[in-house]
Backbone as JSON Lines, residues from 0, in Angstrom:
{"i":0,"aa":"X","n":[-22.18,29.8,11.9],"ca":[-21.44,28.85,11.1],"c":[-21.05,27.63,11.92]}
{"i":1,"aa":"X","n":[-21.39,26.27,11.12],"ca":[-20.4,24.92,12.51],"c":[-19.21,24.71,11.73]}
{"i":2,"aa":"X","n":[-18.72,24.7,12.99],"ca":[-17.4,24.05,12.89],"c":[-17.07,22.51,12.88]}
{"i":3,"aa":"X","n":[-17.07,22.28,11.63],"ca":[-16.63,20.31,11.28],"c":[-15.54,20.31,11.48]}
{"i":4,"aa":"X","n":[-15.6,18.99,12.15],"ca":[-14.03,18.5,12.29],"c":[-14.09,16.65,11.99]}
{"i":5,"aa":"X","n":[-12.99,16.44,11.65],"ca":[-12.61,15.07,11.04],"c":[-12.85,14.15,12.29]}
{"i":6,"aa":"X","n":[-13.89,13.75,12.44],"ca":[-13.84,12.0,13.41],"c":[-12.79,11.25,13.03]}
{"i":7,"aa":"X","n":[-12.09,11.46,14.11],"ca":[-10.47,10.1,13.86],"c":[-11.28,8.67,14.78]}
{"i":8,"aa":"X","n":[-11.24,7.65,13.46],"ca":[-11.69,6.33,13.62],"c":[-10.4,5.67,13.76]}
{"i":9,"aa":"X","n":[-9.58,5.84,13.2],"ca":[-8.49,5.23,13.27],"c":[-7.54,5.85,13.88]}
{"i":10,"aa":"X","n":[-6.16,4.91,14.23],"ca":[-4.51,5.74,14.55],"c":[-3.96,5.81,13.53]}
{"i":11,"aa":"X","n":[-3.53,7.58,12.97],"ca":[-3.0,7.49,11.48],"c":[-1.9,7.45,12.01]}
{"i":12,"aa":"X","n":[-0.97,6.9,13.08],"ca":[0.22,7.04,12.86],"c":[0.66,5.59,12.62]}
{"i":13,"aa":"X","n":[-0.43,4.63,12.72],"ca":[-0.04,2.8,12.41],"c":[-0.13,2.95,10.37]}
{"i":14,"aa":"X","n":[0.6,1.91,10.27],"ca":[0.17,1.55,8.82],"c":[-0.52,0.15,8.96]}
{"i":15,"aa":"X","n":[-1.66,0.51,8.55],"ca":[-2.8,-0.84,8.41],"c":[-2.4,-1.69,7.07]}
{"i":16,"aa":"X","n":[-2.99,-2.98,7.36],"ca":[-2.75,-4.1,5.85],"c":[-4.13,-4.36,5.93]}
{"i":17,"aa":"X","n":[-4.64,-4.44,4.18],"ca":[-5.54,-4.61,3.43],"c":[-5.84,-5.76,4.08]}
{"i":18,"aa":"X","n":[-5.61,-6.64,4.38],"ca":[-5.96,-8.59,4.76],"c":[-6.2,-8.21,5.79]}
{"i":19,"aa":"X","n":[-5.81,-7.25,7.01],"ca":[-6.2,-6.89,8.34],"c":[-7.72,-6.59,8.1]}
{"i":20,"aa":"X","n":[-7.73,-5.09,7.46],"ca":[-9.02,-4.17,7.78],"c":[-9.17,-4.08,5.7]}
{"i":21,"aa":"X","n":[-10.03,-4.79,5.4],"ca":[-10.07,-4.52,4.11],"c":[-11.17,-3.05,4.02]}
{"i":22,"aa":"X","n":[-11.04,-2.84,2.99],"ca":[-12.13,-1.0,2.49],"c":[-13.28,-1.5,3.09]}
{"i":23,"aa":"X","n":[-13.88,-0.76,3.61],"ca":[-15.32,-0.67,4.1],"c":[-16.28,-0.52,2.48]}
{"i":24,"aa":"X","n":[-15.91,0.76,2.17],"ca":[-16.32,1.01,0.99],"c":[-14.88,0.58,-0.15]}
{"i":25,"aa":"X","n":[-15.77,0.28,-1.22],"ca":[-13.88,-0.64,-2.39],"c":[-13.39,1.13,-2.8]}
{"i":26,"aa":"X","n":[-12.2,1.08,-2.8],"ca":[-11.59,2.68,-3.29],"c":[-11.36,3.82,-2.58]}
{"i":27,"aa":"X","n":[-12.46,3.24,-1.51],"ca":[-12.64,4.52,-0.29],"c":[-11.24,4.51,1.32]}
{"i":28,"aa":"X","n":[-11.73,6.09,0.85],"ca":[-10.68,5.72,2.68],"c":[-11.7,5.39,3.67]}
{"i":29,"aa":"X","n":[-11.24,4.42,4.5],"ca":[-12.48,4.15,5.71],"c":[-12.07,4.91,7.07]}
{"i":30,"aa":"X","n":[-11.13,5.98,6.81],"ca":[-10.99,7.21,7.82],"c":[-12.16,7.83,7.66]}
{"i":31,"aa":"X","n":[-11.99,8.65,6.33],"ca":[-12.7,9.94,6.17],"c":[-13.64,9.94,4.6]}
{"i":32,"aa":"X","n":[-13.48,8.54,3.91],"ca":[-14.11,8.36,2.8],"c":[-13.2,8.97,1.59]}
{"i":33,"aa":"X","n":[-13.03,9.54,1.4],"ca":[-11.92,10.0,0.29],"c":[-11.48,9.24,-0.69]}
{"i":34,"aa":"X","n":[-11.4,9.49,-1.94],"ca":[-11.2,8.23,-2.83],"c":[-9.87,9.08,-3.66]}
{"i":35,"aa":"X","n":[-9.26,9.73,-2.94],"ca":[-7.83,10.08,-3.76],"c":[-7.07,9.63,-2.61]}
{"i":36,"aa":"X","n":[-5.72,9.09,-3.41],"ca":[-4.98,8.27,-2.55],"c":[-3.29,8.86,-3.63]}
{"i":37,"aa":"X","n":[-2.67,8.8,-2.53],"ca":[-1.27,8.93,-2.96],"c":[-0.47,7.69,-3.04]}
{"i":38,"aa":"X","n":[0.52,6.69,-3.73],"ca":[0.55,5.5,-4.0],"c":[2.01,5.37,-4.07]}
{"i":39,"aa":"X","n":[2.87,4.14,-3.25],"ca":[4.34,4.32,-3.39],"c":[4.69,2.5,-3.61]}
{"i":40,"aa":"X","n":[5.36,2.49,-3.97],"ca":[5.84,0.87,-3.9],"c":[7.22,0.57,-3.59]}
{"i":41,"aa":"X","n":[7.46,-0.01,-2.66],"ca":[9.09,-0.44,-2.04],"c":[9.26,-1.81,-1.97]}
{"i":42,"aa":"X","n":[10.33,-1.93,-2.14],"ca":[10.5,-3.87,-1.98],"c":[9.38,-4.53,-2.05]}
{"i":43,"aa":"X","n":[8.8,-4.58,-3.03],"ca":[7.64,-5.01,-3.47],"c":[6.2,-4.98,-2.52]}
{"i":44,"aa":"X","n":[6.04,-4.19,-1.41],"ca":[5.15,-4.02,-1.24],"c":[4.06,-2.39,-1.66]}
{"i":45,"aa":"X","n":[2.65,-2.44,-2.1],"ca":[2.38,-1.2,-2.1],"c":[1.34,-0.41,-0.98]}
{"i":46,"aa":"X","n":[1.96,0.89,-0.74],"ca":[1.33,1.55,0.16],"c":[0.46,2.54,-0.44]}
{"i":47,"aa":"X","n":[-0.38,3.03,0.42],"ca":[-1.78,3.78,-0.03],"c":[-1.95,4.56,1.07]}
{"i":48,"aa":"X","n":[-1.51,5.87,0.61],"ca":[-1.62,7.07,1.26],"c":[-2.79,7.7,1.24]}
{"i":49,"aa":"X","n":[-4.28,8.23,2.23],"ca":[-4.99,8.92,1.88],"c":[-4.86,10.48,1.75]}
{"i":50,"aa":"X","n":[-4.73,10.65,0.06],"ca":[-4.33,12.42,0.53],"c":[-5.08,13.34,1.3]}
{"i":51,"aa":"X","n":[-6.4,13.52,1.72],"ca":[-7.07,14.34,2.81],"c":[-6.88,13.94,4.01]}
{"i":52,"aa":"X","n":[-6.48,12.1,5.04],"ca":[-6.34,12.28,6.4],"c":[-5.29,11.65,6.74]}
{"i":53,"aa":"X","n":[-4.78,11.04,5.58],"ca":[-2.9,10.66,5.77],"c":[-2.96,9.6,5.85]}
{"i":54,"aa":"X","n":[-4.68,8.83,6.26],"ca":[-4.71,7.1,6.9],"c":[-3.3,6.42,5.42]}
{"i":55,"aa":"X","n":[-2.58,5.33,6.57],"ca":[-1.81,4.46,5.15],"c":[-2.1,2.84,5.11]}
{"i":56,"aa":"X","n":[-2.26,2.34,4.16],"ca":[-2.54,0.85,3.96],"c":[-2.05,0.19,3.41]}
{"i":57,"aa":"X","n":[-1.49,-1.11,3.69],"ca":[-0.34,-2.03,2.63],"c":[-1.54,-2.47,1.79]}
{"i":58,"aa":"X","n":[-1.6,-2.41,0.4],"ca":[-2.31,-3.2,-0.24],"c":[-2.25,-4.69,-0.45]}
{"i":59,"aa":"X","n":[-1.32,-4.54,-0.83],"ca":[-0.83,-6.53,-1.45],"c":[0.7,-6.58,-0.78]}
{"i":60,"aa":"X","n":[1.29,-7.13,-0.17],"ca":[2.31,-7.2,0.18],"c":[2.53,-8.63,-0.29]}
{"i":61,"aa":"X","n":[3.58,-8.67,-0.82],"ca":[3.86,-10.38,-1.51],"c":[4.89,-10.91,-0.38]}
{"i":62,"aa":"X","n":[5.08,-12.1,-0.49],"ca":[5.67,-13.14,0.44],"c":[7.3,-12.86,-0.01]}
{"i":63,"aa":"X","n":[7.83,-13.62,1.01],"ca":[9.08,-13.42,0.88],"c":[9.77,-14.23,0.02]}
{"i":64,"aa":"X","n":[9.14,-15.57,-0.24],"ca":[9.43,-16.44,-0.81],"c":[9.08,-15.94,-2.6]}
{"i":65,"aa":"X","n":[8.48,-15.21,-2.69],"ca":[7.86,-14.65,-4.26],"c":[8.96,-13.5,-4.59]}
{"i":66,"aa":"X","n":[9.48,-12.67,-3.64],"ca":[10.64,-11.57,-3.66],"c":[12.15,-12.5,-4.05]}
{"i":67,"aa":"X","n":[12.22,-13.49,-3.18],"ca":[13.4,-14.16,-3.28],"c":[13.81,-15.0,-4.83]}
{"i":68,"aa":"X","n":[12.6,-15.41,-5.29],"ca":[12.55,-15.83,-6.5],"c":[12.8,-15.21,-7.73]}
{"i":69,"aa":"X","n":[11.75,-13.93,-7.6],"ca":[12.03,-12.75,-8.63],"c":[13.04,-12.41,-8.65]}
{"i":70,"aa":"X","n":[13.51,-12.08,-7.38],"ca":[15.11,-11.82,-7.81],"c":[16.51,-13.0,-8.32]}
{"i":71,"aa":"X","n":[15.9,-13.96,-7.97],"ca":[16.67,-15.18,-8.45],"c":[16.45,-15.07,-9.72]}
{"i":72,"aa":"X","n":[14.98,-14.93,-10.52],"ca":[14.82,-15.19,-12.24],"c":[15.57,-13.8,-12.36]}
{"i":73,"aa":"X","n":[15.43,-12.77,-12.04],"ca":[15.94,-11.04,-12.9],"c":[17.26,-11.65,-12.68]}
{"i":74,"aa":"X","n":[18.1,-12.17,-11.76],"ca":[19.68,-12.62,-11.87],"c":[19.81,-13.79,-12.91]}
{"i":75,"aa":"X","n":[19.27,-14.19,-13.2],"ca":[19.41,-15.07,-14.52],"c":[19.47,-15.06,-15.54]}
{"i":76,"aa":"X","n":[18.18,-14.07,-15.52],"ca":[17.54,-13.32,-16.86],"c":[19.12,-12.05,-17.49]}
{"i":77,"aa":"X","n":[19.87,-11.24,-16.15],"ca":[20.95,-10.62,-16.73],"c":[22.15,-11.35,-16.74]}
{"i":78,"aa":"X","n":[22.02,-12.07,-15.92],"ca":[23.8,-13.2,-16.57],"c":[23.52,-13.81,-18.04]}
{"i":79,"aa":"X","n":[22.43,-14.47,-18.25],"ca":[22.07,-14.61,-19.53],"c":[21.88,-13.99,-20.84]}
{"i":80,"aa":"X","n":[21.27,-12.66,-20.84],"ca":[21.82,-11.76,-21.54],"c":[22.8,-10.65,-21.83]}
{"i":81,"aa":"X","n":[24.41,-10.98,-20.41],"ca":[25.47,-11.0,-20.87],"c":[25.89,-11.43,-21.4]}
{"i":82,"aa":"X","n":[25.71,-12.81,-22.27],"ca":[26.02,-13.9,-23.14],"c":[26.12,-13.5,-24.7]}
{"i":83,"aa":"X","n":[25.34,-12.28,-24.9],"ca":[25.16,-11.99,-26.49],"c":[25.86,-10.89,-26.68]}
């Protein structure tokens, strides 16, 4: 019987950004190929967990200037419809 083992191409303990190292393959993990991904979103950025080798990737991370705004319109948007 052989014994396979996972070629580590990468350091899964960094979190990579999409604009850095975009997919080799679109959907794929470019660790280990895998196209299931576990998916979280925080302060508006989203991360992409590969569930078989853990690799993680910022997808889109928006600017700070686009965060600062949104939250300027959602504070508007609820002082304003305290009004009714």
């Amino acid at each position: 019987m052989e014994n396979k083992q996972l070629e580590q191409k990468y350091d899964l303990s960094k979190i990579y950004t999409y604009k850095e190292h975009p997919d080799k393959i679109s959907g794929r993990c470019d660790n280990c190929g895998n196209t299931a991904f576990k998916s979280s979103v925080k302060d508006f950025i989203f991360l992409r967990e590969c569930r078989q080798c853990g690799m993680k990737k910022i997808i889109k991370p928006y600017s700070q200037d686009f965060i600062h705004s949104f939250r300027f319109l959602r504070s508007i948007s609820l002082y304003c419809n305290s009004w009714y």
